[in-house]
C-alpha positions, 0 to 999 in steps of 0.5 A, a space after each residue: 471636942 470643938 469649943 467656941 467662945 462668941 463676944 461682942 454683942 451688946 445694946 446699941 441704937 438703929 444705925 450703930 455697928 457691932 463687931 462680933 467675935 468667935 474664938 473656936 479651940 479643939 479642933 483644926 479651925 483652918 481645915 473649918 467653914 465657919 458661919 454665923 447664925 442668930 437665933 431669935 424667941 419665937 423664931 427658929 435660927 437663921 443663917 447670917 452668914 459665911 465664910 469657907 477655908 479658900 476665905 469666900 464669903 456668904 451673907 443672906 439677902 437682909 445683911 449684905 452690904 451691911 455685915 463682912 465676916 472675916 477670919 484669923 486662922 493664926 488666932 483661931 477666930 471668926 469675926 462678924 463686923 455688923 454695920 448699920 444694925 437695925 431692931 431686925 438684928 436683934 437676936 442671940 448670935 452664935 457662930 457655928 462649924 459646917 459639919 458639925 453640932 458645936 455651938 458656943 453660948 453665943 452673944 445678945 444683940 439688942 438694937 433698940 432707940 
């Protein structure tokens, strides 16, 4: 059973970054696309981003330029740096494995002045 431990979030004001963190165990991450995702009351979970097992990256339209997501297959980890955060950001950020229903706690991230 896939485990995944997601750090890094916190409260920050428009402008600032964040560098969000996923530790996956249990499963073969290396062999994994991996994804981010957040999730928002009274919103349903949107994709934020993507990166597959070849290391090509996927952001949907409102992050590019501001969001890399990365990977550590030697640590097991997927990271989300997030740069110019603005209120819109704010949500609880999980990452997620394609093709399966893993999901870890995820991370609050709360961008506010």
């Amino acid at each position: 059973e896939g485990r995944l431990v997601e750090s890094g979030g916190g409260l920050v004001q428009p402008g600032a970054s964040l560098r969000l963190s996923c530790v996956a165990s249990g499963f073969e991450f290396a062999k994994y696309d991996m994804n981010w995702v957040r999730v928002t009351p009274g919103k349903g979970p949107e994709w934020v981003s993507g990166i597959d097992r070849r290391a090509e990256t996927y952001y949907t339209n409102s992050v590019k330029g501001r969001f890399t997501i990365s990977r550590d297959n030697a640590q097991n980890t997927v990271y989300l740096q997030m740069n110019s955060l603005t209120p819109e950001d704010t949500a609880v950020y999980y990452c997620r494995v394609s093709g399966t229903n893993y999901w870890g706690q995820g991370t609050q991230v709360t961008v506010s002045s």
